[in-house]
C-alpha positions as CSV (number, residue, x, y, z in Angstrom):
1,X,115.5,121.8,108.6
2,X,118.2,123.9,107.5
3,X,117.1,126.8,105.6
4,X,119.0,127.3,102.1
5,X,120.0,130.9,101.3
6,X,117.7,131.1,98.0
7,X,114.3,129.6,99.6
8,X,114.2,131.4,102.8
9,X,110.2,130.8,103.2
10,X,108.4,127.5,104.3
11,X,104.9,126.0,103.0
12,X,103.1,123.7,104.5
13,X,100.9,121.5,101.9
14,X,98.7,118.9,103.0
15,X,97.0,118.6,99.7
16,X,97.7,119.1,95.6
17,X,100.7,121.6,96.0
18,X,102.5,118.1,97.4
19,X,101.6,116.9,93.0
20,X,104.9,117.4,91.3
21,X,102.7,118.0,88.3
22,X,101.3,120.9,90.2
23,X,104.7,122.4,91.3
24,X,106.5,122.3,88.2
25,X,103.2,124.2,87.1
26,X,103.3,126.6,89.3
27,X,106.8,127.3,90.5
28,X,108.6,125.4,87.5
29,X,110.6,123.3,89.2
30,X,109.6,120.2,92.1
31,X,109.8,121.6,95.4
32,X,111.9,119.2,98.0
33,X,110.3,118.8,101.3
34,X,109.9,116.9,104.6
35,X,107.2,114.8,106.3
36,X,105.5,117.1,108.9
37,X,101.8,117.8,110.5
38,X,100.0,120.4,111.6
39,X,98.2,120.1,114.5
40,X,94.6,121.6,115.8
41,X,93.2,121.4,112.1
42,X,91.4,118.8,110.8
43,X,90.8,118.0,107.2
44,X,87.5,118.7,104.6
45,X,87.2,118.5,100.9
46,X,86.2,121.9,98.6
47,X,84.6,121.8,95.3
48,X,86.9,123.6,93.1
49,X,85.4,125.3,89.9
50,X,88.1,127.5,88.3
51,X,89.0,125.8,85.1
52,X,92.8,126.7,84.9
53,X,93.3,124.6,89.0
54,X,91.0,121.8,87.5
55,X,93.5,121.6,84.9
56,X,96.4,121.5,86.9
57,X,95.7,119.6,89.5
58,X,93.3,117.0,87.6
59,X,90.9,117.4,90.2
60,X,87.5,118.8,90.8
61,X,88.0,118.6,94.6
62,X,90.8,119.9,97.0
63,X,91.7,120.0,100.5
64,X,90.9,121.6,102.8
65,X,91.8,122.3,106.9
66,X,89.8,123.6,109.3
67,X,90.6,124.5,112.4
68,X,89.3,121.6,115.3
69,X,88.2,121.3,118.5
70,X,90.8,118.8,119.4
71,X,94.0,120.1,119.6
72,X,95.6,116.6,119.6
73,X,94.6,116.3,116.0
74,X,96.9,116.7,113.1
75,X,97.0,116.9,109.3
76,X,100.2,115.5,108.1
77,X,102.1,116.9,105.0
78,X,104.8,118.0,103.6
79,X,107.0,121.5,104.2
80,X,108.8,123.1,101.7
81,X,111.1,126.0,101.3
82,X,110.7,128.4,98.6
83,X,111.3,131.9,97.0
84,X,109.0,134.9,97.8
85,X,108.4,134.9,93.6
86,X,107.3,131.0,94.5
87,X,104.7,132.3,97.5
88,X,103.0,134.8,95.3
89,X,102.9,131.8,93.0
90,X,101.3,129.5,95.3
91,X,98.7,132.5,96.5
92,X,97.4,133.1,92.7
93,X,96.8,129.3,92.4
94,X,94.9,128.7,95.7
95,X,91.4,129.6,95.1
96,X,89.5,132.1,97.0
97,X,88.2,129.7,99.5
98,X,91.5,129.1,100.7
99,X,93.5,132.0,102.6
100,X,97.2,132.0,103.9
101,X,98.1,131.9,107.4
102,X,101.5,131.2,109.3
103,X,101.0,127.9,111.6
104,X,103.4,126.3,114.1
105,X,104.4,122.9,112.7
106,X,104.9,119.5,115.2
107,X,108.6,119.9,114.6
108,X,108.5,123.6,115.9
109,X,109.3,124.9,112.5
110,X,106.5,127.4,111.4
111,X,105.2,127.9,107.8
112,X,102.7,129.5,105.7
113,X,99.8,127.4,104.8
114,X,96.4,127.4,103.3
115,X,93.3,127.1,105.4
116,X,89.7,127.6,105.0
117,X,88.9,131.2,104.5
């Protein structure tokens, strides 16, 4: 992935930040992106309770990864580049049992994403 000179930072999403509902909420524009995975994690769902993600995402649970005892597992996805204005974004969305954390992608590329906190 070459990275444009405005959206210098990569996200990794595996779950509703991949809705272009939710990105033009959020960031106000759709974010473009390429298939990747993570790998060691292993997915879970969260109950999410704050109104205002409920209503964005249309959903009253969300992914979530935790890390797994297999390394050869993978969560696939989708990374994204983006603006530091778009990450601060992304953190106030994300709800507190989620925290952010740089991971080494399949393709070698590293990104921010959210895990379990």
């Amino acid at each position: 992935m070459t990275l444009h000179q405005d959206f210098k930072i990569l996200l990794f999403s595996y779950g509703t930040l991949q809705d272009k509902a939710v990105q033009v909420a959020n960031f106000g524009r759709e974010l473009t992106g390429q298939p990747d995975h993570m790998a060691g994690y292993k997915e879970s769902y969260v109950e999410i309770t704050d109104p205002e993600v409920i209503a964005t995402s249309g959903k009253t649970h969300h992914p979530i990864v935790i890390p797994s005892a297999n390394p050869e597992e993978t969560v696939p996805g989708m990374v994204f580049q983006i603006t530091p204005e778009e990450l601060r974004a992304a953190d106030a969305y994300e709800v507190s049992d989620y925290k952010r954390v740089a991971v080494g992608l399949v393709s070698g590329l590293t990104a921010w994403v959210y895990v379990k906190a």
